[in-house]
N, CA and C atoms of all chains as a GROMACS GRO file, in nm:
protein
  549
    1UNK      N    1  -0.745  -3.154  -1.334
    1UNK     CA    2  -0.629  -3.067  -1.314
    1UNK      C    3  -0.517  -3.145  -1.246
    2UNK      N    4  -0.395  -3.109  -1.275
    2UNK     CA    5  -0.280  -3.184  -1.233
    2UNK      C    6  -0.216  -3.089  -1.140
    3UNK      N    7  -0.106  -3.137  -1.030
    3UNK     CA    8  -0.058  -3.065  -0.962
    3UNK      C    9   0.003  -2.862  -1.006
    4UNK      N   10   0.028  -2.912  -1.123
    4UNK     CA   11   0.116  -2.792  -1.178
    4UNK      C   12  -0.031  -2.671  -1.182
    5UNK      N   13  -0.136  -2.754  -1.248
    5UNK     CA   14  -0.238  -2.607  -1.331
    5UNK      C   15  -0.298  -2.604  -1.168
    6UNK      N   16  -0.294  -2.687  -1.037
    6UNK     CA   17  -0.392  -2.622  -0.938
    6UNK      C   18  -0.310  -2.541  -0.879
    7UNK      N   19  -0.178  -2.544  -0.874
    7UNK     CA   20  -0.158  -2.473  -0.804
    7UNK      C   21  -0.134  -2.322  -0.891
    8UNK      N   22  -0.137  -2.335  -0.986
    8UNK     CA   23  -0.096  -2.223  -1.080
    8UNK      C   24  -0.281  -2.140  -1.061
    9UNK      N   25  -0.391  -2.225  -1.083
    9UNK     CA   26  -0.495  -2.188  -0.995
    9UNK      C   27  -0.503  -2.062  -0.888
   10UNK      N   28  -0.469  -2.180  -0.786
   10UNK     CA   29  -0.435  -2.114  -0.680
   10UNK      C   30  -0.396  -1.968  -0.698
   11UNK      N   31  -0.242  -1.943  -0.733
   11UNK     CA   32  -0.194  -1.833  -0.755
   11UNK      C   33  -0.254  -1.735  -0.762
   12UNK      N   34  -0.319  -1.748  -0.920
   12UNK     CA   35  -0.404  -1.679  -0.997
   12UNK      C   36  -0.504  -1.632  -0.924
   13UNK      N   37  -0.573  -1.685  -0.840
   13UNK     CA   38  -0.666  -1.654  -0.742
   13UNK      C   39  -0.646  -1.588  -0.661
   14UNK      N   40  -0.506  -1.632  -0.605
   14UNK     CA   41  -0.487  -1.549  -0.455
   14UNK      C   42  -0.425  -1.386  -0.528
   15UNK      N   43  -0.358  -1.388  -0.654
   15UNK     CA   44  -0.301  -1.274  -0.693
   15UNK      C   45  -0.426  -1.173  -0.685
   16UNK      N   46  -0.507  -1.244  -0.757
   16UNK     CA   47  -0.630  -1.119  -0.775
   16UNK      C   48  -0.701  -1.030  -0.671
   17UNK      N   49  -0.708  -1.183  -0.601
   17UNK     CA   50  -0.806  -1.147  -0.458
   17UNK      C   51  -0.698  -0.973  -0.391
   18UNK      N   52  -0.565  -0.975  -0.389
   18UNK     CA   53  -0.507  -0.967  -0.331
   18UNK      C   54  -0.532  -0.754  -0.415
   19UNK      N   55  -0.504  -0.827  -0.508
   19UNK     CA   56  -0.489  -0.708  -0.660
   19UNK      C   57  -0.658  -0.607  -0.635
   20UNK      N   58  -0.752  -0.677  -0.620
   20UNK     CA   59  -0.871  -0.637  -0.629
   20UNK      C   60  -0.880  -0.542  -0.434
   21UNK      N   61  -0.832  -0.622  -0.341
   21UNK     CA   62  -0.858  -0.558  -0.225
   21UNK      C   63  -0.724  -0.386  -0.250
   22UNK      N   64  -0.653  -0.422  -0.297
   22UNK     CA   65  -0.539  -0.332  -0.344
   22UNK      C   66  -0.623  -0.189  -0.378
   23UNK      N   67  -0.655  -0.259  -0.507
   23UNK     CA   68  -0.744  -0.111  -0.598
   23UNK      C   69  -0.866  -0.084  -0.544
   24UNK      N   70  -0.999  -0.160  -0.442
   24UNK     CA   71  -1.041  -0.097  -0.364
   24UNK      C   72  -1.028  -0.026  -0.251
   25UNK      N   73  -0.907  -0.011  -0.189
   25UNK     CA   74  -0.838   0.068  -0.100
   25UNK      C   75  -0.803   0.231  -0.141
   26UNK      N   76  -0.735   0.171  -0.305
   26UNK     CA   77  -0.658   0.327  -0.310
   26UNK      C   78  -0.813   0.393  -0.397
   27UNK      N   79  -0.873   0.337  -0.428
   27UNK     CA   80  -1.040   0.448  -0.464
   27UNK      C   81  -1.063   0.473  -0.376
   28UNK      N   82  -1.124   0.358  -0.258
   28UNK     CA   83  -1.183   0.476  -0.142
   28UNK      C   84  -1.122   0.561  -0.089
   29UNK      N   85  -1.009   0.546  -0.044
   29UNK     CA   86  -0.909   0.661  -0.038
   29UNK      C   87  -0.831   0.776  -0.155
   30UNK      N   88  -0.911   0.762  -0.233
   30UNK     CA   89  -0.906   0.890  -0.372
   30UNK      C   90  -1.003   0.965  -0.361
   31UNK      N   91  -1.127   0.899  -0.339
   31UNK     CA   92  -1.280   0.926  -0.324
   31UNK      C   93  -1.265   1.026  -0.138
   32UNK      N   94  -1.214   0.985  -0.058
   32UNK     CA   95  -1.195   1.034   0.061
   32UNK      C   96  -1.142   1.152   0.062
   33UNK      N   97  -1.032   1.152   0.040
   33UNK     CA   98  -0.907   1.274   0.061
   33UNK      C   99  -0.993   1.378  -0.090
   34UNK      N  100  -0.994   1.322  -0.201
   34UNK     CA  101  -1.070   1.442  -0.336
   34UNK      C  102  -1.193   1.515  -0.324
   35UNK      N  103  -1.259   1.424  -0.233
   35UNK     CA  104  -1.380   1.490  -0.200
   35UNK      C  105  -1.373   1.578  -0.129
   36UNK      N  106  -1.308   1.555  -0.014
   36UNK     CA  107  -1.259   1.650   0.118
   36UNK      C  108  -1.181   1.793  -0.007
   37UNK      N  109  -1.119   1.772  -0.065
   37UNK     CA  110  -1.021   1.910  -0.143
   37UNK      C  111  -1.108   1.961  -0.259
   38UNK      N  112  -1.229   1.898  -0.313
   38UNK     CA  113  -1.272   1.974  -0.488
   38UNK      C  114  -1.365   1.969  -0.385
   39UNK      N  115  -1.450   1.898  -0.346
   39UNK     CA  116  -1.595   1.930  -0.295
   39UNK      C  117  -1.599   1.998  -0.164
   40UNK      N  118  -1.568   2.114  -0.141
   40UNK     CA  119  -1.563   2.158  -0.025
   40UNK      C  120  -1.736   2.212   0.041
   41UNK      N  121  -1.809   2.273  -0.072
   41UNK     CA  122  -1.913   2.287  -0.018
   41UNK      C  123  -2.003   2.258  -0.118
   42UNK      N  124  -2.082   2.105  -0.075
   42UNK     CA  125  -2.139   2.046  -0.201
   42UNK      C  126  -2.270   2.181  -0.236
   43UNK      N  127  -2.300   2.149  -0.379
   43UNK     CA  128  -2.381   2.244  -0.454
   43UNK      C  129  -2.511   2.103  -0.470
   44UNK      N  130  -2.598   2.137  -0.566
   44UNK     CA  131  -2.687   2.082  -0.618
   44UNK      C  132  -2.647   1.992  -0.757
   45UNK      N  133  -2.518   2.052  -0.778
   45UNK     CA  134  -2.457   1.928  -0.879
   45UNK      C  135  -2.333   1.934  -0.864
   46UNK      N  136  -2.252   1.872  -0.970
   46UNK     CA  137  -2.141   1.880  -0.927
   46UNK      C  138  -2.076   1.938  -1.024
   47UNK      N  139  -1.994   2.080  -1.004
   47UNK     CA  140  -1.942   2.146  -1.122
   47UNK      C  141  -1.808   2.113  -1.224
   48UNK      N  142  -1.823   2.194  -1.347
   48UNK     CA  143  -1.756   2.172  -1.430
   48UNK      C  144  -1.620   2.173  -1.387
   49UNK      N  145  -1.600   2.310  -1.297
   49UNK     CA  146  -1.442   2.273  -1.209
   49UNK      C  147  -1.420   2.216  -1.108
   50UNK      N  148  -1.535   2.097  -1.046
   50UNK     CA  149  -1.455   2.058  -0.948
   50UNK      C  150  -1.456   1.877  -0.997
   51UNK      N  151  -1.549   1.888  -1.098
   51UNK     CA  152  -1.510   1.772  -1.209
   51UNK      C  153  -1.371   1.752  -1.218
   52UNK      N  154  -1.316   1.834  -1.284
   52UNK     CA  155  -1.151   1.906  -1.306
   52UNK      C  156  -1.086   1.874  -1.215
   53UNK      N  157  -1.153   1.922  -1.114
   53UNK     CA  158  -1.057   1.888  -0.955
   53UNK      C  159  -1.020   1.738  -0.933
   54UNK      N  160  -1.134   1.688  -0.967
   54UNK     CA  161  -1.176   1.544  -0.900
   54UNK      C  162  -1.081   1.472  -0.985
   55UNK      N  163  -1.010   1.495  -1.078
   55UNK     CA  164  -1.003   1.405  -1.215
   55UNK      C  165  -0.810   1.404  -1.199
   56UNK      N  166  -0.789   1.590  -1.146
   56UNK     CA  167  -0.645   1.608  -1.166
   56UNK      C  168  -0.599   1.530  -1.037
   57UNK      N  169  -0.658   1.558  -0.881
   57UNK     CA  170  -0.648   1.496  -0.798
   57UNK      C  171  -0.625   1.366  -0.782
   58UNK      N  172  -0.721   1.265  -0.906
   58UNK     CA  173  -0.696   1.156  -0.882
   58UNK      C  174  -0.557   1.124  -0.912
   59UNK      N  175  -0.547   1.185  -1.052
   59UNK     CA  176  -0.392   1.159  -1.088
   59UNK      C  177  -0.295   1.201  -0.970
   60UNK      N  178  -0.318   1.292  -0.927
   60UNK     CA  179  -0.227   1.320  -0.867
   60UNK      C  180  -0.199   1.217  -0.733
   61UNK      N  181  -0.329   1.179  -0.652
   61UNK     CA  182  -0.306   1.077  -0.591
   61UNK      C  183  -0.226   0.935  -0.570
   62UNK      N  184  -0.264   0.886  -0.719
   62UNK     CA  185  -0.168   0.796  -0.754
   62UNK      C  186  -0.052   0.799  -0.784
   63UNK      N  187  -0.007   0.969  -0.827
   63UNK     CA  188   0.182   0.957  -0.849
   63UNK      C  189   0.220   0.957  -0.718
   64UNK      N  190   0.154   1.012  -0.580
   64UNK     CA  191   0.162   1.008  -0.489
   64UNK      C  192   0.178   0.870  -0.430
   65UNK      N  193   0.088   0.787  -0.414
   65UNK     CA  194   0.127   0.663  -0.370
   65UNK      C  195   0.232   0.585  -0.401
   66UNK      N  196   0.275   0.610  -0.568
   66UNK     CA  197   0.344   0.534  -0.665
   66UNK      C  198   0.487   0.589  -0.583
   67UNK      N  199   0.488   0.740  -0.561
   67UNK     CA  200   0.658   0.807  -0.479
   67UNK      C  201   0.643   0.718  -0.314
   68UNK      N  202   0.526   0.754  -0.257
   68UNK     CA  203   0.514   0.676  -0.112
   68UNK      C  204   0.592   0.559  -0.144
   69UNK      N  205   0.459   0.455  -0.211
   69UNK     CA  206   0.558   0.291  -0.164
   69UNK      C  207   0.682   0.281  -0.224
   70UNK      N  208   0.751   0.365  -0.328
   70UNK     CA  209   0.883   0.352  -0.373
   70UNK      C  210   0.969   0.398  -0.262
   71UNK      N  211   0.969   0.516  -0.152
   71UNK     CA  212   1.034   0.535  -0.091
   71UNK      C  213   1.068   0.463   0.048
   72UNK      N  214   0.952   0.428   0.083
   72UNK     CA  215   0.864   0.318   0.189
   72UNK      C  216   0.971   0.229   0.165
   73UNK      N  217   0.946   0.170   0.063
   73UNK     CA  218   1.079   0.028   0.006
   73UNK      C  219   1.188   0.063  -0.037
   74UNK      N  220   1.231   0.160  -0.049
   74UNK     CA  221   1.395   0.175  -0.028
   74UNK      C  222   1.411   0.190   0.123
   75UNK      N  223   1.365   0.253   0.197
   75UNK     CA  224   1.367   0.251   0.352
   75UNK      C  225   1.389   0.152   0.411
   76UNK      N  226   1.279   0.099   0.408
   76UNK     CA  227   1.244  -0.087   0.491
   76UNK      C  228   1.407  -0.178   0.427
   77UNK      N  229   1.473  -0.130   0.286
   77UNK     CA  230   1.574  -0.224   0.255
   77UNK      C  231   1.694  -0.150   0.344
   78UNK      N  232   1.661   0.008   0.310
   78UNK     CA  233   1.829   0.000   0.382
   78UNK      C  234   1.805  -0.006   0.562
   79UNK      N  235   1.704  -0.007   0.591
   79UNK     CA  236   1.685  -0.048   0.760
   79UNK      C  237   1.748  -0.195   0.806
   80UNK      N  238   1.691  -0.270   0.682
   80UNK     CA  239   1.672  -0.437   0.729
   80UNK      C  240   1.855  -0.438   0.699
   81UNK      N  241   1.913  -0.404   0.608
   81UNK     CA  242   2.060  -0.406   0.588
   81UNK      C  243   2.056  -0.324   0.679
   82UNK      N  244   2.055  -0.239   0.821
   82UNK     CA  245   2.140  -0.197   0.891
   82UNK      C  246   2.068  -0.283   1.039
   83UNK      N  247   2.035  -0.384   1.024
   83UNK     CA  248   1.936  -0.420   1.116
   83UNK      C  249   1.854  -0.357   1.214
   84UNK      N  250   1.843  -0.264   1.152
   84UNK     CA  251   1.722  -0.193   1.253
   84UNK      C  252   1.587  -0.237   1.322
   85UNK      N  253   1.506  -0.325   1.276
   85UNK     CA  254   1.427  -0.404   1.291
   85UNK      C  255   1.440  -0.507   1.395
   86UNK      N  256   1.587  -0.569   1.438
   86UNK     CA  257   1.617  -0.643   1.543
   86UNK      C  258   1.557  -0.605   1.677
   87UNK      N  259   1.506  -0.700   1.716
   87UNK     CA  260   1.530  -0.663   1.865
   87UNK      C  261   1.622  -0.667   1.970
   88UNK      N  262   1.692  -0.725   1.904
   88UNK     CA  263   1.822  -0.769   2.039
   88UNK      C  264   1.917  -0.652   2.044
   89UNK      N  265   1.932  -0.588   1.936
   89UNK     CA  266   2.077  -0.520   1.892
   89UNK      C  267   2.041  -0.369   1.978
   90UNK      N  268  -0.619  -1.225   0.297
   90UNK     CA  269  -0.671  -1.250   0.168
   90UNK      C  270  -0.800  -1.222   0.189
   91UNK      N  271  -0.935  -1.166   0.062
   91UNK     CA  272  -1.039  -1.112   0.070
   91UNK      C  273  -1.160  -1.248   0.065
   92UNK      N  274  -1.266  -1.206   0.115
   92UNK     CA  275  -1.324  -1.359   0.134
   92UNK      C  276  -1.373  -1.416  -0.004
   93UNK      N  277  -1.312  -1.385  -0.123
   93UNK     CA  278  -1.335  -1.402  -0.244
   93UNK      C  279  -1.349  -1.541  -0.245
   94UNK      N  280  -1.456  -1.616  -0.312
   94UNK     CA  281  -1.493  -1.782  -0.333
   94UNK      C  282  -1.395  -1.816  -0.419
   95UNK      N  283  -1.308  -1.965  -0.368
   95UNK     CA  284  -1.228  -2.037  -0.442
   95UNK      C  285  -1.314  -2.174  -0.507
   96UNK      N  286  -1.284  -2.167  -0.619
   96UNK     CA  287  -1.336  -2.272  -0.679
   96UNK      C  288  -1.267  -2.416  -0.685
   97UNK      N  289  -1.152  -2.415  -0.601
   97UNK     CA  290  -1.108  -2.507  -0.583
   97UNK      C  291  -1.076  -2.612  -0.469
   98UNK      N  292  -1.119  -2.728  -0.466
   98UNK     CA  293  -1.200  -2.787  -0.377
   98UNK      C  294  -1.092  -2.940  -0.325
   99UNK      N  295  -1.168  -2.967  -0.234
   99UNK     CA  296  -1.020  -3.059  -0.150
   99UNK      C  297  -0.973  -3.143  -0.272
  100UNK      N  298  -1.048  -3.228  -0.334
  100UNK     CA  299  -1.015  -3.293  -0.435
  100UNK      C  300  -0.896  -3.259  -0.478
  101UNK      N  301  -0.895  -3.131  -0.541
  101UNK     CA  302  -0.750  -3.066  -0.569
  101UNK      C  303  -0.635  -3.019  -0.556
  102UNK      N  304  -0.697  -3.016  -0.394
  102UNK     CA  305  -0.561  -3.003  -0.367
  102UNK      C  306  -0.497  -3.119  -0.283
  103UNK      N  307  -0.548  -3.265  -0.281
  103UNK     CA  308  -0.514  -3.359  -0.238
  103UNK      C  309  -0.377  -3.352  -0.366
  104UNK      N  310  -0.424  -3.344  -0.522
  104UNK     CA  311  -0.352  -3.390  -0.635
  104UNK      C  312  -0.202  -3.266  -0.594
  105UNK      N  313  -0.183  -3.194  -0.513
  105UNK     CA  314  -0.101  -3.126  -0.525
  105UNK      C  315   0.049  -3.235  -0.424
  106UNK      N  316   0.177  -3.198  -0.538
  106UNK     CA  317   0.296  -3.214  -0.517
  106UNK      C  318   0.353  -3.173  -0.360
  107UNK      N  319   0.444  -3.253  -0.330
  107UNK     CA  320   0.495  -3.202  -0.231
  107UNK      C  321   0.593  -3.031  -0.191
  108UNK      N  322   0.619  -3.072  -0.376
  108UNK     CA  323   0.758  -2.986  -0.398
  108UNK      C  324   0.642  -2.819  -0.442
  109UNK      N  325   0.522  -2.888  -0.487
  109UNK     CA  326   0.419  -2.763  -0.506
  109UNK      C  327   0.378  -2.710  -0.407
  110UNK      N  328   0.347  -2.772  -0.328
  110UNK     CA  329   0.326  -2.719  -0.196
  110UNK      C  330   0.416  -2.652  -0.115
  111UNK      N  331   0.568  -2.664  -0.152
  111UNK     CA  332   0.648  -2.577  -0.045
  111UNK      C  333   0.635  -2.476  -0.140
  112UNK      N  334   0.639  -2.464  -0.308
  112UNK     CA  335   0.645  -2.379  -0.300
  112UNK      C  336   0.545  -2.251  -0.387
  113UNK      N  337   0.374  -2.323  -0.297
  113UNK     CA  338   0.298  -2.221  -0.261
  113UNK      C  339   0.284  -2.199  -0.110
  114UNK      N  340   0.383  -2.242  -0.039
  114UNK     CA  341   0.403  -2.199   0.097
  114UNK      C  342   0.510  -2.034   0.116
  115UNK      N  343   0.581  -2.072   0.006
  115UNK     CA  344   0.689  -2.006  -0.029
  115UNK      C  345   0.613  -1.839  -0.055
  116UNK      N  346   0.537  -1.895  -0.199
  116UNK     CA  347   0.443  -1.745  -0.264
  116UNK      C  348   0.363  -1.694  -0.162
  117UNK      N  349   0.295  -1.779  -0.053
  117UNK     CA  350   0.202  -1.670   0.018
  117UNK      C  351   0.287  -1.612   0.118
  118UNK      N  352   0.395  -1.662   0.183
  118UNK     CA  353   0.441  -1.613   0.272
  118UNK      C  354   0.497  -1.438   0.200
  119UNK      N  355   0.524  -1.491   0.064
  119UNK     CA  356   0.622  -1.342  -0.046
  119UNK      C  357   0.488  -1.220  -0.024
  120UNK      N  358   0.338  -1.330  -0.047
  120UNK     CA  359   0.256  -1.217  -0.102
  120UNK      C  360   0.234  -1.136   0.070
  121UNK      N  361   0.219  -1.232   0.194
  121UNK     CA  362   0.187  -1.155   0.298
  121UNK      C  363   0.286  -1.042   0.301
  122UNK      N  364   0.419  -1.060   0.321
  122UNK     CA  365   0.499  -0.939   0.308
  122UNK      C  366   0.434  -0.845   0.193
  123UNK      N  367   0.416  -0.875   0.100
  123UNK     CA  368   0.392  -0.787  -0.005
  123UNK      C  369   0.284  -0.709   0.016
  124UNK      N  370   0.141  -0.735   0.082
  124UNK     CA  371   0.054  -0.706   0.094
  124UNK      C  372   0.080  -0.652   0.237
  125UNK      N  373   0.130  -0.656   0.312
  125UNK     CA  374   0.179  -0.593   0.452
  125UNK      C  375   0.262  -0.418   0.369
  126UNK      N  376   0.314  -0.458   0.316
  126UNK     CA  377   0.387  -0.312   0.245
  126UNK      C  378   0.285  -0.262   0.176
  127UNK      N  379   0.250  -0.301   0.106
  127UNK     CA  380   0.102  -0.197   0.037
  127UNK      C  381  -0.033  -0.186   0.105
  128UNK      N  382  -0.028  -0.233   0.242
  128UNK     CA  383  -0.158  -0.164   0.302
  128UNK      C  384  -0.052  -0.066   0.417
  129UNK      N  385   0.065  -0.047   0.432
  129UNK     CA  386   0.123   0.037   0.508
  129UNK      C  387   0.152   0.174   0.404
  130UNK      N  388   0.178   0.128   0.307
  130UNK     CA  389   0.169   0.246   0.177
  130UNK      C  390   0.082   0.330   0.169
  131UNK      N  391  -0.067   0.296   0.206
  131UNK     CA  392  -0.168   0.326   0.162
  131UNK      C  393  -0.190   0.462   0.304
  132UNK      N  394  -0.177   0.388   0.410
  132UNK     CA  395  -0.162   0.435   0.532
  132UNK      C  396  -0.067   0.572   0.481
  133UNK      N  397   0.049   0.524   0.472
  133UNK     CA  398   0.140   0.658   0.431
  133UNK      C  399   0.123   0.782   0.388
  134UNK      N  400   0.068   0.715   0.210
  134UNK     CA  401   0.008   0.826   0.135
  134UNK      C  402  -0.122   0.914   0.185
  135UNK      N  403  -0.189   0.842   0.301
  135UNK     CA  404  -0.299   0.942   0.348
  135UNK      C  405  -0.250   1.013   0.452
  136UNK      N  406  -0.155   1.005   0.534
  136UNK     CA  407  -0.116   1.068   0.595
  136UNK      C  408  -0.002   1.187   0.556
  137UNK      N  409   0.074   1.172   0.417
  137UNK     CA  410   0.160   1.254   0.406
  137UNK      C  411   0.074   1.352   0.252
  138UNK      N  412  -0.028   1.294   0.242
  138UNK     CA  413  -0.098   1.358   0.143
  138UNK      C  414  -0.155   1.511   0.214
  139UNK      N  415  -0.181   1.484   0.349
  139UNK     CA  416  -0.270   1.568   0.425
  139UNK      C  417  -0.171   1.647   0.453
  140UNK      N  418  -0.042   1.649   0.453
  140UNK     CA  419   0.071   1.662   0.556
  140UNK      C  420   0.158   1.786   0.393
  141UNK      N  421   0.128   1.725   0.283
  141UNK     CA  422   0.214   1.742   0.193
  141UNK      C  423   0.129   1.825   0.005
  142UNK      N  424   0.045   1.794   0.049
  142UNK     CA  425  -0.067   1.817  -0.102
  142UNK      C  426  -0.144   1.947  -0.062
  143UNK      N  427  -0.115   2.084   0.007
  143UNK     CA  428  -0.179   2.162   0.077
  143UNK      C  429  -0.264   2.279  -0.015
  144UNK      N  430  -0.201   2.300  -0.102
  144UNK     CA  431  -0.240   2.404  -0.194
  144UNK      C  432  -0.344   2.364  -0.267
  145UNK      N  433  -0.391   2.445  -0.358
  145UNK     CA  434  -0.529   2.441  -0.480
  145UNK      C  435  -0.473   2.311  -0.549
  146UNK      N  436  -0.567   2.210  -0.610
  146UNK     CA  437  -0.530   2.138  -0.670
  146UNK      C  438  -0.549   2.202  -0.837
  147UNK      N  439  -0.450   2.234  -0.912
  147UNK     CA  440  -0.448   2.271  -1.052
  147UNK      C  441  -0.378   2.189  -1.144
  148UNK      N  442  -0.304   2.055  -1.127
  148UNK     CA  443  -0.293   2.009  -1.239
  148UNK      C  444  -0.200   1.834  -1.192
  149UNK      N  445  -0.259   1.792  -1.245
  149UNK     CA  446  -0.235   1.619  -1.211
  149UNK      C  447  -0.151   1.551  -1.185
  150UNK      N  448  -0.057   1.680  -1.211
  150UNK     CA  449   0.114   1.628  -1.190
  150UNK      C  450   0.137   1.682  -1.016
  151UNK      N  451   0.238   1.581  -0.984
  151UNK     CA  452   0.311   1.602  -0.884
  151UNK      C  453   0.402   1.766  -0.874
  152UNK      N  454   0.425   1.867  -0.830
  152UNK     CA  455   0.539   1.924  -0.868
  152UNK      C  456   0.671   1.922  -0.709
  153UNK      N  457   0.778   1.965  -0.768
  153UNK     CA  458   0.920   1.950  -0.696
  153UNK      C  459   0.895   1.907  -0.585
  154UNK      N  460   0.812   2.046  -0.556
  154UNK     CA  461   0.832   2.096  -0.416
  154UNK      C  462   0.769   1.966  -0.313
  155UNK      N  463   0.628   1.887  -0.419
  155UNK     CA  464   0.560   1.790  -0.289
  155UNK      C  465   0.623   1.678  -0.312
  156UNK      N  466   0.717   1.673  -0.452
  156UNK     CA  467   0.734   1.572  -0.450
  156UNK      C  468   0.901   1.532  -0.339
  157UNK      N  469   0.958   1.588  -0.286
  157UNK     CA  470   1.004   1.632  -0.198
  157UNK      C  471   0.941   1.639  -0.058
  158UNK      N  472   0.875   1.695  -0.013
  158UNK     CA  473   0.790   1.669   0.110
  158UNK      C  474   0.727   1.552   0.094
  159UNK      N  475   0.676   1.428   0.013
  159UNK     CA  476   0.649   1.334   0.048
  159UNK      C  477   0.758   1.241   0.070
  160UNK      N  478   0.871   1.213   0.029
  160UNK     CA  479   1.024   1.157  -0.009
  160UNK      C  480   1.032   1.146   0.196
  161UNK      N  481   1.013   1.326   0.219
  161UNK     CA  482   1.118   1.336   0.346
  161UNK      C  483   0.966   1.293   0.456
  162UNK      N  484   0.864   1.340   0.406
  162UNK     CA  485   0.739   1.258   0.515
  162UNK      C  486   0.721   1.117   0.528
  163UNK      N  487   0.790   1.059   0.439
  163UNK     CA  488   0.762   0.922   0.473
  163UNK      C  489   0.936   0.853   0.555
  164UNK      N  490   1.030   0.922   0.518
  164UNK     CA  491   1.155   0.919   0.580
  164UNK      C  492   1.162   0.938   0.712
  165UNK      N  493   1.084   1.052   0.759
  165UNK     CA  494   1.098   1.102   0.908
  165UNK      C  495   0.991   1.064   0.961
  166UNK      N  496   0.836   0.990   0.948
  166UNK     CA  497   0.751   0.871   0.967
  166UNK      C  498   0.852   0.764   1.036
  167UNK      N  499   0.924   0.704   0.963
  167UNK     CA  500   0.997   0.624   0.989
  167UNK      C  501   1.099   0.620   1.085
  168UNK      N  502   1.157   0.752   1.075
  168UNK     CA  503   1.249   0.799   1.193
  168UNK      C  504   1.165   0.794   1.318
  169UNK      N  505   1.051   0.869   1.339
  169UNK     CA  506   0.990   0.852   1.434
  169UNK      C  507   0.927   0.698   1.484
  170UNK      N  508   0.910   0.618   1.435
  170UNK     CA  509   0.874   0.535   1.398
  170UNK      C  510   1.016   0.428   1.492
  171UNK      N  511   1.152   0.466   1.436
  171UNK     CA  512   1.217   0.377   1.482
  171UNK      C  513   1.259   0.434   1.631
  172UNK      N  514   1.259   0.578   1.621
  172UNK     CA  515   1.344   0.618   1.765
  172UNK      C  516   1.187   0.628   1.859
  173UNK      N  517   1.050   0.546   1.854
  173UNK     CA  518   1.025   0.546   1.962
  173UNK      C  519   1.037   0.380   1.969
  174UNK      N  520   1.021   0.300   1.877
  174UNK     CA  521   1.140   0.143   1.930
  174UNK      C  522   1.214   0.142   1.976
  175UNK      N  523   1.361   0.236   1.982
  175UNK     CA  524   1.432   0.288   2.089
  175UNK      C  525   1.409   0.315   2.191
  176UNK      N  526   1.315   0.387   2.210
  176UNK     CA  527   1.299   0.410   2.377
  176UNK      C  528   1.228   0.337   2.435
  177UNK      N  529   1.110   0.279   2.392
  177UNK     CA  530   1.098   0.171   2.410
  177UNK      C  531   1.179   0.062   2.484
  178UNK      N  532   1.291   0.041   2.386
  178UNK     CA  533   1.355  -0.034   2.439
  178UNK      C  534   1.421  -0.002   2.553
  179UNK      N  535   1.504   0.113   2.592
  179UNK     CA  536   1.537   0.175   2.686
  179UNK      C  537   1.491   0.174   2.795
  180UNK      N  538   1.316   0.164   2.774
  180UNK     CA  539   1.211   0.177   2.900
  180UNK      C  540   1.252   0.001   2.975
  181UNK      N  541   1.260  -0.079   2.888
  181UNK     CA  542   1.237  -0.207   2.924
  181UNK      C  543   1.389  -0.235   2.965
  182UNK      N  544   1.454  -0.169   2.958
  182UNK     CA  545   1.605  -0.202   3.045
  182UNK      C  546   1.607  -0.163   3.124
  183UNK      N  547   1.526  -0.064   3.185
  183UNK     CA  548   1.562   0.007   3.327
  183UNK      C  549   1.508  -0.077   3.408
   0.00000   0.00000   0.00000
């Protein structure tokens, strides 16, 4: 390997690592918060509607995060343009 | 970064450029920010989920109303967020 493909390597590696800790975060935390709202009082299986539950929830979780970090990052930009973040000011 | 095994070993990265090296100094510093915002995201959404998602769950979509209470829960997070850095600071001037 030559300078260019290790570090392109690299990248590739660190992207994933990064990508993979990402999407095990927002499951356990789908799995957390869905369980807590469809499974309120577990049964002996798990029913046809809270299947339903479990499934719309997830979606819904993720448009949720997807509005969070979009708003999150318009925030943090117009803060850092008003320097809010400074300490001196 | 996750303790995921790199297969790449000193050998290789002796062969790395100078000019490669600033700028995978460059990318991790982009990805720490990056990864600093999406584990604070994550934080967010569980807190304004609890705060904002209250009703029966019936259908996969977002509607107006939360999608609105999450917009202004993560806005006034932040407000709070900055005006106790404010006083804060305040405390440390007196």
């Amino acid at each position: 390997m030559d300078s260019e493909a290790v570090k392109k390597e690299i990248i590739r590696q660190a992207l994933q690592a990064t990508n993979t800790t990402n999407a095990r975060i927002l499951i356990e935390n789908i799995n957390e918060k869905c369980f807590e709202r469809c499974v309120p009082k577990p049964g002996s299986s798990l029913s046809s509607s809270e299947q339903t539950c479990l499934t719309q929830c997830m979606e819904k979780y993720m448009q949720a995060w997807n509005q969070v970090n979009a708003t999150y990052i318009r925030r943090i930009q117009q803060e850092m343009a008003n320097n809010s973040f400074s300490s001196s000011s | 970064m996750s303790s995921q095994e790199f297969t790449i070993d000193q050998a290789d990265l002796n062969k790395l450029t100078e000019k490669d090296k600033a700028e995978l100094r460059q990318f991790f510093s982009n990805e720490e920010h990056r990864s600093r915002i999406q584990s604070q995201s994550h934080e967010l959404t569980a807190i304004c989920w609890k705060k904002c998602i209250t009703s029966t769950i019936k259908s996969g979509q977002l509607d107006k109303n939360e999608q609105t209470c999450l917009s202004n829960c993560v806005d006034r997070f932040m407000d709070a967020n900055l005006a106790t850095i404010k006083h804060l600071r305040n405390m440390r001037q007196q």
